[in-house]
N, C-alpha and C positions, 0 to 999 in steps of 0.2 A: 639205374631204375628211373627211367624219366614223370614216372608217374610223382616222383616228391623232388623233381627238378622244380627251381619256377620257373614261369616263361620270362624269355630272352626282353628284355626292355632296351632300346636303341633311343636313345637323345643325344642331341648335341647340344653345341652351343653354347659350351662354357670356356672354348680353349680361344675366346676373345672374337671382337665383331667385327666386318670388312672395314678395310680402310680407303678402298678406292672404289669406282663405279663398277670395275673389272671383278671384284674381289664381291661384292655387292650382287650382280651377277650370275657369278658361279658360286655362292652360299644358297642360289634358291633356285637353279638347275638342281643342286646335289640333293636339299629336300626335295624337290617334287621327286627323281628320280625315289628317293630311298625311301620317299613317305614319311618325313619324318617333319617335324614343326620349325623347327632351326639347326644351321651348321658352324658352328664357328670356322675360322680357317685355317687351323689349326686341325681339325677334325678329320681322322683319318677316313674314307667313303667307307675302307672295307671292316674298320672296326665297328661300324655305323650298320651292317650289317649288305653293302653292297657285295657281289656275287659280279663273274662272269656276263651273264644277259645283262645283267643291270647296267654294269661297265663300259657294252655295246649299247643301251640304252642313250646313256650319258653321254657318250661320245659324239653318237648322232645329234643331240640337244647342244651340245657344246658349238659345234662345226657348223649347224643350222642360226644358232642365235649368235654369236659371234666371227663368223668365217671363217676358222683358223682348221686345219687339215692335223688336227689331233689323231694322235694315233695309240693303241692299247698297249702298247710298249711306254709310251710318257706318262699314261692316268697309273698304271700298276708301279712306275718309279715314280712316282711323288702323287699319289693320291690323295694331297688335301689342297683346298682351293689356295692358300701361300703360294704351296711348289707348283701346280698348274700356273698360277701368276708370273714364276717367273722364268720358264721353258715356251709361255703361250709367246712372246716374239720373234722367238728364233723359228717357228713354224710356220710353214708356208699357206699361201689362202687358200682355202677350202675348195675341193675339187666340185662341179656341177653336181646339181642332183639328178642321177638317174632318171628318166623319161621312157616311156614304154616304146616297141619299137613300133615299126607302122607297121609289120607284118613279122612271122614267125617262120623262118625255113620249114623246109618239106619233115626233115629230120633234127630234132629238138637235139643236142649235144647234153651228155649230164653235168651237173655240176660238181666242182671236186669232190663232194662228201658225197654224191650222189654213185659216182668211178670209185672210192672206195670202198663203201657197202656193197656192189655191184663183185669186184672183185675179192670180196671174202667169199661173200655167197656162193662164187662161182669157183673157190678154191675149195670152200668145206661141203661144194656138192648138195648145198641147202642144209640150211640149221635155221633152230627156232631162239639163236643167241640175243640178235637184236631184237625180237619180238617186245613189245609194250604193251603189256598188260593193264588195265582199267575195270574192278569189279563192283557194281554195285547191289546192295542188295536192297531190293522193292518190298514194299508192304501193301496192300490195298488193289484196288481194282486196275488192271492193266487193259490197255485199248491195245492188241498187239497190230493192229492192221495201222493206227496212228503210229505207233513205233515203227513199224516198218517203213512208211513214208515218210519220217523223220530221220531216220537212216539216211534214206534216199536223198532226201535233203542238204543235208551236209553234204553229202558227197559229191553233191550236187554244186554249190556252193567251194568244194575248195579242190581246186585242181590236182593238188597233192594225192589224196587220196581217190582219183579216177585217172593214174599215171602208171605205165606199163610199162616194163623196159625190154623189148626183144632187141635181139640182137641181129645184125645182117654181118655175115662175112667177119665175126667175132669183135664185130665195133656195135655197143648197146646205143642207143637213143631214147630218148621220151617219146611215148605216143600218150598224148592226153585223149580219151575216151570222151564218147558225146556227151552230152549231159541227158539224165533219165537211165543211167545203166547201174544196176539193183546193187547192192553188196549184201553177202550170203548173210540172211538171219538162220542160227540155227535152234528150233525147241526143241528143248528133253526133259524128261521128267526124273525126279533122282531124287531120294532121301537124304534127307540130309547128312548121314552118316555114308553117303558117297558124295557128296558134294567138292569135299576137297581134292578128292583123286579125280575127280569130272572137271573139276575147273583148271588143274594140274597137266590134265592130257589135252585138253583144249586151246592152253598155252602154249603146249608145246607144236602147235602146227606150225607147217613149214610153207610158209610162202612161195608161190611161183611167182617170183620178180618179173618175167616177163610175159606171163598171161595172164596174174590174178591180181585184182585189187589190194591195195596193200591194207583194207581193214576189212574185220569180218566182224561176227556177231555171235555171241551163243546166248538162248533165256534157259535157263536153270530152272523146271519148276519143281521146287519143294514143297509147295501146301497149296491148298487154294486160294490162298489169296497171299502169296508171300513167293519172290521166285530172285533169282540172282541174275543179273544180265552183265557180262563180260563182254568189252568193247578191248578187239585185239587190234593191235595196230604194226606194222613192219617199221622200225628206227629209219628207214628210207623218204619215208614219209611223215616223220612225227618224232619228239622227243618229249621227253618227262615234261615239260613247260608247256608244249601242245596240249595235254591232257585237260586243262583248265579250259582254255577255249572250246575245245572238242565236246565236253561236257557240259557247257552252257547253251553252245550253238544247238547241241542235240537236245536239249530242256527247252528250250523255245522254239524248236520245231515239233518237236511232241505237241506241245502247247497249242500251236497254232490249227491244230489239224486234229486237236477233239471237237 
């Protein structure tokens, strides 16, 4: 029952202070990553409450403020600032940073995770598995012509979600879409005693990977001034940690366009 759980409290800081400028260093890489106030070094990151993303967070932090070509294999065997201490010489110096290229081929190749979503899809014949669902429910007065332009917006704004992937001669590529091309707002009206089987079927749509954008839209209206808006998205395009950005960027686009 998490309702008489408490919430999760993450401090560190007691398992002793750095001893070197190195050790000094990576105690306040690991808070800024973790959010937390102090690390001792001693402090494991992932009983601290570090996660996967975070891990890639840190990494990058690490390899940029110190040079060293840290890899997620070393942070997961010795994840507190000690055992990073004393694996960080045996590591080679940090690879360049990525730079954009001057120009993009005619036919974008996809990216490993990009070939395997690509290919379930194209073995299950379309499914709505990797679908990411986002529901919120609204109260008060709604601009929907703002909302549709704020739609537009984002979409506009992240190349991910205006990314197609047809295929020529059974090899897929990225066609990124111009910018100004709509993503389907859909309204309906439903009681609210259909409401879950209406946001349930709406879920369940099945993406065309290579001619539809990978997010859509439904507004739910339940009352007159109260309505549900479901922001669907394809995992090709988005994951659970996208949905925070997703949802912000579309809040201050709304915003900007009442």
């Amino acid at each position: 029952d998490r309702r008489v759980l408490p919430a999760p409290q993450y401090a560190g800081g007691d398992a002793g202070g750095p001893l070197s400028a190195r050790e000094e260093i990576l105690c306040g890489l690991f808070a800024q990553v973790l959010g937390v106030g102090r690390v001792g070094v001693e402090d494991s990151f992932f009983d601290l409450g570090g996660h996967s993303l975070l891990a890639t967070r840190l990494i990058a932090r690490v390899r940029a403020v110190l040079g060293v070509e840290l890899g997620i294999r070393a942070l997961f065997e010795s994840p507190t600032v000690s055992g990073l201490c004393r694996v960080l010489d045996d590591l080679g110096v940090a690879r360049p940073a990525l730079v954009a290229a001057g120009s993009r081929p005619e036919r974008l190749p996809l990216s490993f995770a990009q070939q395997r979503l690509w290919f379930v899809d194209q073995m299950d014949g379309g499914s709505a598995v990797y679908n990411v669902p986002l529901a919120l429910r609204l109260r008060g007065g709604l601009d929907r012509g703002a909302l549709r332009a704020a739609l537009g917006d984002v979409v506009d704004r992240h190349e991910a979600l205006r990314t197609v992937l047809p295929a020529v001669d059974g090899r897929p590529y990225q066609l990124v879409l111009d910018v100004g091309v709509a993503p389907v707002l859909e309204e309906v009206r439903v009681t609210e005693a259909e409401l879950a089987a209406s946001l349930s079927s709406a879920a369940g749509h099945v993406f065309d990977l290579a001619a539809e954008l990978p997010i859509r839209a439904w507004l739910f209206e339940t009352g007159s001034d109260e309505c549900v808006l479901l922001l669907l998205t394809h995992h090709i395009a988005s994951d659970g940690w996208s949905l925070g950005p997703l949802l912000r960027d579309l809040s201050q686009a709304y915003a900007s366009r009442l």
